[in-house]
Each structure stands twice: as structure tokens, then as C-alpha cells.
N, C-alpha and C positions, 0 to 999 in steps of 0.2 A: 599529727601531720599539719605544716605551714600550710593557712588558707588568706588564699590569695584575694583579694578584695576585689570590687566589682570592675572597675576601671581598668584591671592588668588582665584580666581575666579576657572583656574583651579585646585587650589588646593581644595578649596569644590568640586566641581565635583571628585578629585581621591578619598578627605578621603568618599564619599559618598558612591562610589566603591567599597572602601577598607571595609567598614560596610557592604555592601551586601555581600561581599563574603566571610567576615564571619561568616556572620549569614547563610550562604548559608550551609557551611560549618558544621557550629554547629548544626544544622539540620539533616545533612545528616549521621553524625555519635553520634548523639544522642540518647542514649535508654531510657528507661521508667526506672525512681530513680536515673536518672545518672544526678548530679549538671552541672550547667553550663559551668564551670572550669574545671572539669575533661572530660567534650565534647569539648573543647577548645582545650586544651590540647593532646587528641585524636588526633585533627583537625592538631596541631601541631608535633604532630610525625609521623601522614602517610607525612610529606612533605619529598620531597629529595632537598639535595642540589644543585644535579645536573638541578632540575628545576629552581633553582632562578639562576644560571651562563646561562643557554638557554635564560630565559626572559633577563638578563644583556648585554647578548650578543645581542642579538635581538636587545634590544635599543639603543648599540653603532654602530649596522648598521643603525637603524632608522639615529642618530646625523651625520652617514656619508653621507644619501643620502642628510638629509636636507643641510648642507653643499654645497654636489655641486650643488643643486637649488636654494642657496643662492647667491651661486658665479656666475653661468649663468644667474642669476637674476641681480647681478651687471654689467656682459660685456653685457647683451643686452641692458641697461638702459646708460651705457655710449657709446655705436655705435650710437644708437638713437640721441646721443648727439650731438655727431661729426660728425654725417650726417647732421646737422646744421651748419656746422662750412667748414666741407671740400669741400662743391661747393663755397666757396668765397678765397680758399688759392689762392693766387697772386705771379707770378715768375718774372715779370718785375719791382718791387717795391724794389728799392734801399735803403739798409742802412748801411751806415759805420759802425755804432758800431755791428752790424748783420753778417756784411763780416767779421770785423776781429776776430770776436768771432768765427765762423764755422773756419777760418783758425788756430787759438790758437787751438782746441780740436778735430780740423777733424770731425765734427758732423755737420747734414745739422738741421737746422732751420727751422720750417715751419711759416711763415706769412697770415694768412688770413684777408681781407678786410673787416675790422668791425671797426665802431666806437667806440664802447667799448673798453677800456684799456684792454686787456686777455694777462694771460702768465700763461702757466702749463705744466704739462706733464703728458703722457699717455705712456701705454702700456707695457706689462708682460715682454715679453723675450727679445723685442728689442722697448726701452721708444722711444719716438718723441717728442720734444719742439714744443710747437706750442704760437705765440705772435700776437696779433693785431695790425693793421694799428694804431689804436686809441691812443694804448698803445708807440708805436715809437713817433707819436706824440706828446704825453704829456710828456711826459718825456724827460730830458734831455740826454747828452752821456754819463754819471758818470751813473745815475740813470738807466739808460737800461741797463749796465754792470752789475751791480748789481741785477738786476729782472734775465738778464740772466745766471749769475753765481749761483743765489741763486737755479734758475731750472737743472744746469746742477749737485749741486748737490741731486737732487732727480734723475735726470737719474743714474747716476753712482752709484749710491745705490739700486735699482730698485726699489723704493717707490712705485709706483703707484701698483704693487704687494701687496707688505709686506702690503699695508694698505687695500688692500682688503679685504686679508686674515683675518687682527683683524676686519675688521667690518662682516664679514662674522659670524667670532668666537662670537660678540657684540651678534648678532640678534638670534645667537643659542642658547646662556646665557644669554638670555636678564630676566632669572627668579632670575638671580644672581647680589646682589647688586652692587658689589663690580667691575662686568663688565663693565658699561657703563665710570668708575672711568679708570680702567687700560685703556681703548681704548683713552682715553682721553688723558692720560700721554704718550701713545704712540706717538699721533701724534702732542701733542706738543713737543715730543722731535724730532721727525723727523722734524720742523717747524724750532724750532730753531739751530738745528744742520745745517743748510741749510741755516739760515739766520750767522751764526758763519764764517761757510764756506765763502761768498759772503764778510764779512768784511774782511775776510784774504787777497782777491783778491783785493776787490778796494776799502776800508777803511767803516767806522761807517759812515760817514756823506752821504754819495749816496744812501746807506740801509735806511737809517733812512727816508729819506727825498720822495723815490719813495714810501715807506711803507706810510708816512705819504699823497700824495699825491693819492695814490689808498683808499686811507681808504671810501670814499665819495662812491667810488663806490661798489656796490654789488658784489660778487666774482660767480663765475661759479657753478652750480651742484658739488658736490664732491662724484661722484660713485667712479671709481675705477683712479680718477686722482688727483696731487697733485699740488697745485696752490698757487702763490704769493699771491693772495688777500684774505688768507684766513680770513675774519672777524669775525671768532668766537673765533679765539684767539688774536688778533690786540692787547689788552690788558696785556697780559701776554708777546707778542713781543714786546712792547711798554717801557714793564720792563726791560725786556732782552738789547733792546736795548742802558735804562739809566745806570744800575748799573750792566750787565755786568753775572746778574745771574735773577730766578726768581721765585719766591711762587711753591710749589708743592703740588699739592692737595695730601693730606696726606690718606691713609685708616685708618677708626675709627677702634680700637675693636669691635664698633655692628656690622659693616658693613662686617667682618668677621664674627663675631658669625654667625651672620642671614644668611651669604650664607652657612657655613657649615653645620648649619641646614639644611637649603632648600636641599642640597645633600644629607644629608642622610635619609633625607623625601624623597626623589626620588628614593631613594637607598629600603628605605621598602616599597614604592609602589612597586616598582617589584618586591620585595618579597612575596606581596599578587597578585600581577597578577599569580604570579607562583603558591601560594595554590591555587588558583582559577580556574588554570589551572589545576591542575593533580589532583583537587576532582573532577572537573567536569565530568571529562574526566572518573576517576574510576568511580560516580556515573552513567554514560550513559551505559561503557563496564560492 
């Protein structure tokens, strides 16, 4: 049996809604000779406009709270994280290319004791670098320069924010085609603006080569932090890397058509929540 995806799903649930209330409707001010259309119709002109701006508005508080339960949903998912992470940070653990990087940018570095290669950053208002024991290890001093340039520019941009924020926006639109596309394009260009940056510092071959030797390894959670090993675009960095540009997932025509649909399908649901509301309501008083 065809399973219909989340999106239509609730869309039969509202248009099923949308038929009760006005058949609700068409009832209620229906008389005895009077056609369908003309009870319809009826139904349509006791509406105010100022009902369907009340239901409008109502739902753009609804998209505000979901929002910051979205967002409080991301910082407790990445504390979680990093309570993994920050009982193994190490202060006696010596590394040259470490030192003279905190001295070039004045920014303190954090290190944690893991075998895992990790390098990323975190945090809204004031980012933190955080790199693995593992990761000094594999890599050489070219290649550490490079991971860590590449992170300091997502600090100085505040990435680990702004990407929240689109995945935040992602999960609230997630009924619109055309979102999961722009979230994408977003943070491949934060990816590569950051890998552009790190070749300006310490040339193409130390990028290429740390990129290519983290590739084997699986990269970190990506809540609200932003990370060298990201492997879900390794392929499109990979371009970037040869030719210097790379493929842009394009939006189709449908993929517009169909979300602008989908919105002003959202757009007259609330138009019938609203008849639905002020017949109910005249029917009761």
C-alpha cells in the first residue's frame, strides 16, 4: 500500500476540515428552496475579513513559538554533545602549529583528548574552536593550519549561529519543496567560503590533502556547530577544490510552482478556520 508522506497527509486532514466547516456552514444558514450555492454563498458573505487577519496572525505566532522550540531543541542537543567532549579537554598537550595559531589571531584553542581526528566550532555570541588529540596527530603542520584556518573562518563569521537559524527555518518549512534545497545551498556556501579562505592562508595543497585524509573518518553531529569533516558535501569540496568552482543545485520551476501552491493552500486553510470560526461562534450566541 502507497504511503503518503507527512506533508499530504496533513494536507487531507485540513482539506477534510476545510469540508466540515463548510458543510457546517452551509447548514447553518440554509433555508427550505434555497440551492446550494446560494447557502454557500450566504456562508460567504456573513465572513469578515478581519477574521481571516486574527486566524493569520494567530499562525504567525503559532511559526514563532515553533521556532524557538526548534532552536532550544538545537542548544540542548548540542550541550549534550559537548558534555561528551569537554571532560577530556587537555591544557598540558603541546602543539606548535596550535601555539602559533592562538598567537597570529589572539583566540584560545580548545584541545580535547580523543582519538578521533575532530575540528569544529561552536557557539552563538562568543564561537570556541575545539580540535582532537587524534586530529594533531594525523595530520601534518601544513594540514593542521589549514583545518585550523578553515575554522577560524566559521568563528569570525558566526556560523555556528546563522546555521542554526536556516536549519531551524528548514524544520518549520519542511512542507515546502524548495526548503530543504536553499538550506543546502546555504551551507555549502558557508563550507566553501571557508575552505577559499584557509587556501588564501596556507595554499590549495594542505586543504586538499587534510580534506582528503579526514574523508575515511565520520564527521561529528552537526546541531548548531560547524565542522571540517563535513561528509555530506566532501564531493562538491572535492570540485571546488579541482576546478576552483562548483555544480549548484539549481531550483526547478515545479519546485517553485508546488511550494507556492502549498502557501496559498495554507493561506485558505485559514481562511476556513476563520469561517469556521465566526459561524460557530454566531451559531452558539
Amino acid at each position: 500500500m502507497m504511503q503518503l508522506s507527512r506533508p499530504y497527509r496533513l494536507y487531507i486532514a485540513c482539506l477534510v476540515s476545510i469540508i466540515s466547516s463548510f458543510s457546517l456552514c452551509f447548514f447553518a444558514y440554509h433555508h427550505e428552496g434555497q440551492s446550494f450555492w446560494d447557502g454557500m454563498l450566504m456562508c460567504c458573505n456573513s465572513h469578515s475579513w478581519e477574521q481571516v487577519f486574527k486566524v493569520l496572525f494567530i499562525l504567525l505566532v503559532v511559526l514563532c513559538v515553533l521556532f524557538i522550540v526548534y532552536f532550544v531543541d538545537i542548544i540542548q542537543k548540542t550541550k549534550q554533545f559537548l558534555s561528551t567532549l569537554i571532560p577530556y579537554k587537555v591544557r598540558g598537550f603541546f602543539s606548535q602549529e596550535v601555539e602559533t595559531f592562538q598567537k597570529k589571531y589572539s583566540i584560545q584553542i580548545h584541545i580535547i583528548n580523543n582519538k578521533r581526528p575532530v575540528a569544529f566550532t561552536y557557539g552563538f555570541i562568543y564561537p570556541q574552536i575545539i580540535i582532537s588529540t587524534g586530529l594533531i596527530q594525523l595530520l601534518n603542520s601544513d594540514e593542521i593550519e589549514a583545518v585550523l584556518e578553515h575554522e577560524y573562518c566559521h568563528y569570525k563569521n558566526k556560523d555556528p549561529f546563522k546555521l542554526s537559524l536556516y536549519k531551524c527555518l528548514a524544520r518549520l518549512f519542511f512542507f515546502l519543496p524548495i526548503t530543504e534545497k536553499i538550506v543546502k545551498c546555504y551551507v555549502t556556501q558557508k563550507e566553501l567560503a571557508a575552505d577559499a579562505f584557509a587556501i588564501e592562508q596556507v595554499g590549495l595543497k594542505p586543504v586538499a590533502s587534510a580534506l582528503y585524509k579526514l574523508m575515511t573518518y565520520s564527521s561529528p553531529p552537526s546541531f548548531s556547530i560547524a565542522h571540517f569533516q563535513n561528509s555530506d558535501l566532501k564531493d562538491v569540496r572535492i570540485e571546488f577544490l579541482l576546478t576552483g568552482a562548483h555544480t549548484r543545485d539549481s531550483l526547478s520551476k515545479k519546485e517553485w510552482t508546488v511550494s507556492v501552491l502549498h502557501l496559498i493552500f495554507i493561506t485558505l486553510i485559514a481562511g476556513c478556520v476563520s469561517y469556521l470560526w465566526q459561524n460557530i461562534s454566531s451559531m452558539i450566541l
